[in-house]
TITOR-102508 format. One record per residue (C-alpha): x, y negated, z negated. Coordinates in pm, whole numbers. Layout:
BEGIN
     px     py     pz
      X      Y      Z
...
REM end
This chain:
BEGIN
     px     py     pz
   3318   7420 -10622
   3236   7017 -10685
   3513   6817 -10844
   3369   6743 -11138
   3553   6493 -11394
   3464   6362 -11751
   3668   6010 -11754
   3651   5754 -12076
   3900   5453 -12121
   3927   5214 -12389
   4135   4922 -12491
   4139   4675 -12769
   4417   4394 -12839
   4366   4548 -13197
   4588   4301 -13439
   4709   4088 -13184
   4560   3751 -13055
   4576   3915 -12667
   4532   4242 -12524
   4832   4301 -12276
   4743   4674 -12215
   4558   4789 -11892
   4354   5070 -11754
   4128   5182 -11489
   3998   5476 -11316
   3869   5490 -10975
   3671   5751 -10774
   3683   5813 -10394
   3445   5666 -10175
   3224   5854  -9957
   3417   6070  -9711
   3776   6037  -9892
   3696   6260 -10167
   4030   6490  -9980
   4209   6209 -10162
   4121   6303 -10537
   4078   6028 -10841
   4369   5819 -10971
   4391   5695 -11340
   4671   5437 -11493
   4716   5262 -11811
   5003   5007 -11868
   5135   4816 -12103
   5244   4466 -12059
   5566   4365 -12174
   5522   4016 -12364
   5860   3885 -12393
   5816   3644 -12129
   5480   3565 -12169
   5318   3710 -11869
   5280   4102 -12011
   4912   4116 -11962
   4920   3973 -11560
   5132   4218 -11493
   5017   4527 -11601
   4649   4418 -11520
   4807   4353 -11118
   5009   4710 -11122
   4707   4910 -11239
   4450   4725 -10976
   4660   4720 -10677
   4791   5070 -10798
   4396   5212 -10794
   4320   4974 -10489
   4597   5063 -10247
   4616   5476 -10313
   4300   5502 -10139
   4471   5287  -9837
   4709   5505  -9788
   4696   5836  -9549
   4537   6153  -9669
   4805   6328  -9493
   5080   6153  -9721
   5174   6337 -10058
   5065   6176 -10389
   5399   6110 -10490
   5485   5954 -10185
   5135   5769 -10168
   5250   5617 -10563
   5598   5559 -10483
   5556   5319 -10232
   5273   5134 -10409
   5469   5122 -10686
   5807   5063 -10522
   5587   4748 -10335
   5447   4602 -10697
   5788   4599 -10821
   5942   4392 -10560
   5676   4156 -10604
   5709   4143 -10972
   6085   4133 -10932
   6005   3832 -10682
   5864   3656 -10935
   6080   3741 -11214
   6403   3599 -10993
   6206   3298 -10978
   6132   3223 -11358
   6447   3288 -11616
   6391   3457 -11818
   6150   3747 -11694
   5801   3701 -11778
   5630   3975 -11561
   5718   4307 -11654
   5492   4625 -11754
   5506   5020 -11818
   5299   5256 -11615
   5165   5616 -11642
   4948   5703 -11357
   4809   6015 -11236
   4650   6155 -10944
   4425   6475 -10975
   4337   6621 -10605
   4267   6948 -10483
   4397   7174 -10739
   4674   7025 -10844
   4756   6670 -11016
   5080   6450 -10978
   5211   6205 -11202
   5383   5892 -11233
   5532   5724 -11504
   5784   5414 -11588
   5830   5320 -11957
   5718   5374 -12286
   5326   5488 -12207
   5253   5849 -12264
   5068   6133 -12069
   4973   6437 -12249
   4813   6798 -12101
   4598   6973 -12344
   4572   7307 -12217
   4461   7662 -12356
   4408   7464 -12713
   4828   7358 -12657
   4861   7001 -12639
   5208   6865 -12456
   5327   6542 -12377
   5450   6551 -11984
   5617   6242 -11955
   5928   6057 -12134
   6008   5722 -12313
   6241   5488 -12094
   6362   5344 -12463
   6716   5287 -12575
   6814   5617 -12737
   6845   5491 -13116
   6639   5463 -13372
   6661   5116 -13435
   6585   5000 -13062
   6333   5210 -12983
   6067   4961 -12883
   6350   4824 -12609
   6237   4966 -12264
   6536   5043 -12009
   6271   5093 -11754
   5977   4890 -11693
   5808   4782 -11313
   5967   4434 -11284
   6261   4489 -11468
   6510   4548 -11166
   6506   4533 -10806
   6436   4889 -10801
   6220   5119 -10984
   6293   5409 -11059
   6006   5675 -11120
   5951   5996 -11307
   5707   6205 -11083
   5569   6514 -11266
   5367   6757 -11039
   5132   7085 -11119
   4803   7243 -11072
   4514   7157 -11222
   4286   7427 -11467
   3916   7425 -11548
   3950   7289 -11903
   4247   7053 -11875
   4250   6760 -12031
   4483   6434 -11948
   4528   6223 -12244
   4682   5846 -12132
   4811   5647 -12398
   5006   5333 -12456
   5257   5330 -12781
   5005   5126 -12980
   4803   5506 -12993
   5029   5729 -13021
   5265   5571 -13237
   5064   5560 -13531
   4905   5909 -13481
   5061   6237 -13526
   5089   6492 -13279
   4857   6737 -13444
   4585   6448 -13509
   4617   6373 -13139
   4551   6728 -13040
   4236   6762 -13239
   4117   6433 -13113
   4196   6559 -12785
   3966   6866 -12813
   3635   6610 -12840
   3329   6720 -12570
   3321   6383 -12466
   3581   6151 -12306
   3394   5772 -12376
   3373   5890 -12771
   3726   6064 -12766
   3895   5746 -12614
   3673   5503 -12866
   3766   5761 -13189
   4132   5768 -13055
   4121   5376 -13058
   3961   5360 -13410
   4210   5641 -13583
   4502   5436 -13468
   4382   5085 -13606
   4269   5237 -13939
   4647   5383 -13946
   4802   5066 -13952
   4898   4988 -13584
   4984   4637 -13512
   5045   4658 -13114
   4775   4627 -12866
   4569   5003 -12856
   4439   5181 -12520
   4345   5530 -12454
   4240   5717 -12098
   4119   6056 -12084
   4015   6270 -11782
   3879   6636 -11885
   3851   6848 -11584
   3512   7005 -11546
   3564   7184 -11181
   3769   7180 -10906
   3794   7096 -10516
   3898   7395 -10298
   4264   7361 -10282
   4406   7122 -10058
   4684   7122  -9793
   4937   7008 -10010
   4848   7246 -10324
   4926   7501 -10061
   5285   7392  -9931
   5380   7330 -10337
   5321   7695 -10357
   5477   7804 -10034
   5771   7604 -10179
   5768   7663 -10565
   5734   8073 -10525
   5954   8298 -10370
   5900   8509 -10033
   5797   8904 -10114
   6065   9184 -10037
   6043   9393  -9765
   5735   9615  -9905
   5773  10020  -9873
   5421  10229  -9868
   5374  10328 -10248
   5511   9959 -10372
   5302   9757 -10595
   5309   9355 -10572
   5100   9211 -10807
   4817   9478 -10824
   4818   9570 -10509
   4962   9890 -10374
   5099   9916 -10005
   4879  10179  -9826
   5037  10134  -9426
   5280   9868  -9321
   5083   9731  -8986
   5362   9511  -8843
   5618   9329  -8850
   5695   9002  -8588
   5993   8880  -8730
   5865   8591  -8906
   5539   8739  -9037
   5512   9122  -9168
   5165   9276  -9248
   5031   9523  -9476
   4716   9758  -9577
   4695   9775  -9962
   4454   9878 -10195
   4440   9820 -10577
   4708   9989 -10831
   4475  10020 -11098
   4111   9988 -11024
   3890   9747 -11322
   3620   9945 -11439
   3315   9816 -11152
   3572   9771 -10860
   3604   9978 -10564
   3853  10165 -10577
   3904  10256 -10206
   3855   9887 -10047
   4159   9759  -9903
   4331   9450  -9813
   4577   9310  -9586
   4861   9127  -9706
   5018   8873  -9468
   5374   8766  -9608
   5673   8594  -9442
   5992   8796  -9341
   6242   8770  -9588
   6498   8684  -9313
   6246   8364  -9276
   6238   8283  -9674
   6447   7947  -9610
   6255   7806  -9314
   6084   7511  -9417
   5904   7552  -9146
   5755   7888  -9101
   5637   7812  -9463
   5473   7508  -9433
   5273   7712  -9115
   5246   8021  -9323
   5087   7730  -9605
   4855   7604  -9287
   4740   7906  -9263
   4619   7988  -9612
   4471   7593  -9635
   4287   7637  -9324
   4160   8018  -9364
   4052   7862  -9752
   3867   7611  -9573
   3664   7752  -9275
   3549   7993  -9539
   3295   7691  -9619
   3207   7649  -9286
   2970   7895  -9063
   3253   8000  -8866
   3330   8202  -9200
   3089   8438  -9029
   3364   8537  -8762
   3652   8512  -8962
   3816   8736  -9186
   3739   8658  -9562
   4063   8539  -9747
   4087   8531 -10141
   4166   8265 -10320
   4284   8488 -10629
   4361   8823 -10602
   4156   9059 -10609
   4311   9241 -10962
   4267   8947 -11116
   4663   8892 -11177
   4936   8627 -11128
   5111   8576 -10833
   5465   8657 -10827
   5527   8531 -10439
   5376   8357 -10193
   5176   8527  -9960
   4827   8551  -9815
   4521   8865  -9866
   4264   8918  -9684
   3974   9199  -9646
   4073   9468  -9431
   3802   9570  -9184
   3729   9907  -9020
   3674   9901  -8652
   3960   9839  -8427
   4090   9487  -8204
   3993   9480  -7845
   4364   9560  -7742
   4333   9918  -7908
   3984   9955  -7751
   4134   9830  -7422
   4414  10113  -7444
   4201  10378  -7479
   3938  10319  -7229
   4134  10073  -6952
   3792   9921  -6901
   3479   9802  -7088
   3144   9852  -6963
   2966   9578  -6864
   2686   9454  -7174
   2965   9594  -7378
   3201   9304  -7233
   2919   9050  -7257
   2844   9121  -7569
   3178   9047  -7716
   3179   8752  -7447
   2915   8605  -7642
   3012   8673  -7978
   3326   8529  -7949
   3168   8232  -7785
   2933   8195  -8079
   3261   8210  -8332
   3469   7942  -8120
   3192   7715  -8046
   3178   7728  -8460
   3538   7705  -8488
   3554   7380  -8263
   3318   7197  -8437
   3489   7198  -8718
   3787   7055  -8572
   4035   7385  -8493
   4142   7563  -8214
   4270   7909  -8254
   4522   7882  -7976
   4599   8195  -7950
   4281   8415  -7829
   4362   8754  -7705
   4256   9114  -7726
   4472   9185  -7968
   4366   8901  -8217
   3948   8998  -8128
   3856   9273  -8392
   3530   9445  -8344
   3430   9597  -8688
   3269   9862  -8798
   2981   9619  -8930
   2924   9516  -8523
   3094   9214  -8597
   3374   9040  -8387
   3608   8856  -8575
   3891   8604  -8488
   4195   8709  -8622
   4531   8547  -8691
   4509   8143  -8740
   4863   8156  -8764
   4917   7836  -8503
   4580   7703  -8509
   4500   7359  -8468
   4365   7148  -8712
   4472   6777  -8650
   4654   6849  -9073
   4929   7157  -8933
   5329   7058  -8946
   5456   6860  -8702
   5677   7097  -8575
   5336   7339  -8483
   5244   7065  -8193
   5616   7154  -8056
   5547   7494  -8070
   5465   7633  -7720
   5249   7896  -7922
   5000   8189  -7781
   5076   8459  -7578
   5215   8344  -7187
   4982   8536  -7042
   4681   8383  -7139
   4810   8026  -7192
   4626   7786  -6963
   4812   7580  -6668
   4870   7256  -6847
   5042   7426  -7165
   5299   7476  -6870
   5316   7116  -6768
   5133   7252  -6429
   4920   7001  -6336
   4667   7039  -6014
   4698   6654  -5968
   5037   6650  -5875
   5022   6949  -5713
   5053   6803  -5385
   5404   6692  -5456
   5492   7006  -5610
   5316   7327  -5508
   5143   7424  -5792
   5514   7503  -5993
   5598   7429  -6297
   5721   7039  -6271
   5833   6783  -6504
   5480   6662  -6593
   5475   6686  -6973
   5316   7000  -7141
   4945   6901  -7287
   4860   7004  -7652
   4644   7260  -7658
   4229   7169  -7656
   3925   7355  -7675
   3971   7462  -7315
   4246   7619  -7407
   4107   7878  -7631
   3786   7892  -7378
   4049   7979  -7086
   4192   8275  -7244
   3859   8415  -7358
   3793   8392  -6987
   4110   8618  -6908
   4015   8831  -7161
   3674   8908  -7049
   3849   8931  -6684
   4090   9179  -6856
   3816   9394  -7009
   3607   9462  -6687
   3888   9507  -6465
   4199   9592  -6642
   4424   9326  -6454
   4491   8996  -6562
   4413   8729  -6353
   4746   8600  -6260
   4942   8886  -6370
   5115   8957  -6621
   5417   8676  -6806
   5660   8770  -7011
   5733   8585  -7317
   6085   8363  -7160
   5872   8297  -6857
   5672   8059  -6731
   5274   8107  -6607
   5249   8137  -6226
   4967   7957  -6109
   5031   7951  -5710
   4692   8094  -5619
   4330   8178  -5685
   4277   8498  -5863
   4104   8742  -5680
   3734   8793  -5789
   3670   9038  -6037
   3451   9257  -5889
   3712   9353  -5611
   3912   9498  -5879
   3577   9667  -6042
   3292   9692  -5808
   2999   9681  -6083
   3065   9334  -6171
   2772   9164  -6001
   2860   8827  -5825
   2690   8559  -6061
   2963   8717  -6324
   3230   8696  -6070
   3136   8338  -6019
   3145   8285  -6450
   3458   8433  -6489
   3653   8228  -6168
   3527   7931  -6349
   3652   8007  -6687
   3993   8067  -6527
   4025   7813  -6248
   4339   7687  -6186
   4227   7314  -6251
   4112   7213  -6555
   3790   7041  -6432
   3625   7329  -6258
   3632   7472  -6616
   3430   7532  -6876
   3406   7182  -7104
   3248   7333  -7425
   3187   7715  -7572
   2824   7685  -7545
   2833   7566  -7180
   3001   7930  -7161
   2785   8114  -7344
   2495   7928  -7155
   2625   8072  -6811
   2602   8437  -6940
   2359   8405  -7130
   2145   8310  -6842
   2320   8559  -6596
   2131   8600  -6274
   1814   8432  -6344
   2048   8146  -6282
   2360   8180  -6117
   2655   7944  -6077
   2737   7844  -5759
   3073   7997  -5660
   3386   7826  -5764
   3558   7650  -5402
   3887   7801  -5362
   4199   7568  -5352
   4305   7489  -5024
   4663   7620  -4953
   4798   7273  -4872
   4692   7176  -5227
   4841   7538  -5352
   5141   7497  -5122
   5166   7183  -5003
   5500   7266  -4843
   5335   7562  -4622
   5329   7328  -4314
   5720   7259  -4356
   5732   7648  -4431
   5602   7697  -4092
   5755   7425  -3916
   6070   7517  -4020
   5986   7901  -3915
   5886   7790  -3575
   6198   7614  -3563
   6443   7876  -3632
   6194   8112  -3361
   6307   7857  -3093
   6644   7810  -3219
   6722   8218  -3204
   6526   8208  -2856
   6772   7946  -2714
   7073   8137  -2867
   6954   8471  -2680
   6882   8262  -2345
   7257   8125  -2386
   7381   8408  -2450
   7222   8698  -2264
   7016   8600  -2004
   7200   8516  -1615
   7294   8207  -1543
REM end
């Protein structure tokens, strides 16, 4: 859905000689629209003369600087250290001139994905009209008596440092912001204000707003903002994490519990940090099918207080939400945004569509091996969803059987983007020596082929590279191996080892003699031990079996065992020397003198 915004602002000096108020509103510009639209009205403080330069400098540099700041920063932070910045300055100037002459109120807000965050400093007002209920979200920084109300004991410029209310919470088709400075709202009512509010159009509500207060009698300066939200961007990373953060983690779920609509039908697993379920709908809506289930993805109680596991169980949702725009939505499992009774959520957890068909690994366990266009097929499939998947910036990371399901539709879909990639995931997810060992590519080890001739192809102290594209292209290459011969191609690691990489793998057709040769050649490519006798790209993949024999790679040149074991010509040095050694011994010992 488009973000779509209704914005008006207006602002008169009214009474007064000079207008010290301020406002402005400022859109994204072509490819930061992730960064959402701030608004800000302030109101200059004219005891020392210079009210109206500084709340006309907090709101510009406030509007001017957001959009400098990094999309991966929090709008709160993103505000706090503009505003934090424009008060030193202020301050700066203030120490300089006695008394002060530069000091303003601010209310600002920031409305981005699906949520908005607030700022505020002063005496300026904020109000949500909501569901025809009108409430003001922010609060005066006055002296607390009724005849010193107009004194502020918070204003940007006032001290050395600021403090700010921040107000955050998600954003509704239908909301309405209303900005105000105290020359508005003071000589309005609440319930006047509310009906004002309710207007179709911002420009006229801000203009009637500005007129209502004047023909009321207000003698201050008189400026009015309103934003009236008209659709909404698909959430965003951060609207995700607030909810991680702000809702609890579900119980342990029994089969025949309900959780928010949803009725557990199977428990499917449980990993220790994530559990999984099969449920169906309680109570069916009149229309809805009754027997379509769901999966619910949840994180282990036991895990409820690790910041971390939420903000990747919050990655998750963010990124699943996201592809679901993209074509690799084709290969993917279908997450819902709301759920699918139409109810509240009580926790935070994720549901998807549950598919019928069964993942590769089940498949694998029943037959041992896959025939061979049934192999290729899912070969290029897969190919087709990563090469998707890539271009939009993510690697899965952690390609297996197990996470390739082949439905009942004929389509293979990528489960699990539990530790994808996607240049936005938690720090502590590039740390995280994720996917399964045994089909986790050489360099994720810290093996690397170029200093191999130091170290014999063992694990050394080169540092580990992030995962890549490659990455997720070599373990589709040792699951295709897996599927036509049953082996893996270095065997088998155990989750507290490390890969072993100390020689070629043997060619798959001596494990399973109907693999022809231009496949054997394919699949030593995709899992050569050095990363440039690899595939580059998915398509370049898909290309090679695609075009099968009609063009055949040339066969992949096996290491040379002085670059696999550079220390086999000490190995048999030494071994030659001990021979002699034990042949001197026995001449010493045993044979006449």
């Amino acid at each position: 859905m488009a973000f779509e915004l209704d914005i008006g602002f207006a602002s008169s000096a009214g009474t007064k000689d000079s207008n010290e108020d301020f406002c402005g509103a400022l859109m994204p510009e072509p490819g930061l629209e992730g960064m959402g639209v701030i608004a800000a009205v302030a109101d200059g403080v004219s005891r020392g003369g210079m009210g109206k330069e500084a709340a006309q400098t907090t709101v510009v540099s406030l509007l001017r600087d957001y959009f400098g700041t990094p999309e991966t920063w929090d709008a709160t932070v993103a505000l706090d250290r503009i505003i934090s910045s424009q008060n030193a300055w202020l301050c700066g100037i203030n120490r300089r001139r006695q008394p002060a002459v530069g000091m303003t109120t601010l209310t600002a807000v920031v409305l981005r994905g699906q949520s908005y965050a607030l700022a505020h400093v002063g005496d300026s007002r904020a109000y949500l009209l909501r569901g025809g209920q009108m409430q003001q979200i922010t609060h005066d920084h006055v002296v607390n008596h009724p005849d010193f109300q107009h004194q502020l004991v918070r204003a940007v410029g006032l001290e050395d440092r600021v403090v700010v209310d921040y107000v955050q919470g998600d954003l509704q088709v239908g909301d309405v912001f209303v900005l105000l400075t105290d020359g508005v709202y003071g000589s309005l009512s609440d319930k006047r204000l509310k009906t004002m509010a309710e207007g179709d159009n911002a420009q006229a509500t801000c203009e009637a707003l500005l007129d209502a207060a004047l023909k009321a009698g207000s003698r201050d300066n008189v400026t009015a903002l309103v934003v009236r939200v008209l659709g909404l961007l698909d959430a965003t990373l951060q609207d995700e994490n607030r909810a991680a953060h702000s809702l609890p983690v579900p119980p342990l779920l029994k089969v025949g519990d309900v959780l928010d609509g949803l009725v557990v039908t199977a428990q499917v697993a449980d990993s220790g940090i994530n559990v999984l379920y099969q449920a169906k709908l309680a109570a069916p809506q009149a229309g809805a099918d009754a027997d379509k289930h769901y999966a619910i993805k949840a994180l282990h109680p036991a895990r409820a207080h690790d910041r971390e596991d939420l903000a990747m169980l919050a990655h998750e949702a963010w990124l699943a939400k996201r592809m679901q725009s993209s074509r690799a939505a084709d290969n993917l499992v279908h997450i819902h945004t709301e759920l699918p009774g139409g109810q509240s959520r009580s926790a935070f957890y994720l549901v998807y569509d549950w598919h019928g068909g069964e993942t590769l690994h089940h498949a694998l366990a029943q037959q041992k091996r896959f025939k061979l266009p049934q192999a290729l097929a899912v070969g290029l499939q897969a190919l087709k969803a990563l090469g998707r998947l890539h271009r939009q910036g993510v690697i899965h990371r952690d390609i297996k059987p197990a996470n390739l399901h082949q439905g009942e539709d004929g389509v293979l879909r990528l489960l699990d983007l539990g530790v994808a990639l996607s240049g936005r995931e938690p720090a502590s997810m590039h740390e995280l020596h994720a996917g399964t060992p045994s089909y986790v590519n050489p360099e994720q080890w810290g093996f690397n082929c170029k200093t191999s001739a130091r170290t014999g192809g063992q694990r050394t102290d080169v540092p580990q590279e992030l995962p890549d594209p490659q990455s997720d292209l070599f373990a589709l290459g040792v699951t295709l191996y897996q599927l036509l011969t049953g082996k893996l191609p270095y065997g088998e690691v155990l989750p507290y080892q490390s890969g072993r990489y100390y020689r070629d793998p043997l060619a798959p057709s001596r494990h399973n003699p109907e693999i022809p040769i231009w496949l054997d050649h394919v699949l030593l490519k995709a899992v050569a031990r050095d990363k440039r006798q690899r595939f580059e790209t998915a398509e370049e993949f898909r290309l090679a079996l695609e075009r099968g024999a009609s063009r055949p790679l040339s066969a992949p040149s096996a290491t040379p065992l002085l670059q696999r074991d550079p220390t086999a010509l000490w190995k048999a040095g030494l071994a030659v020397s001990v021979l002699m050694n034990l042949l001197l011994v026995y001449w010493l010992l045993f044979l006449p003198k």
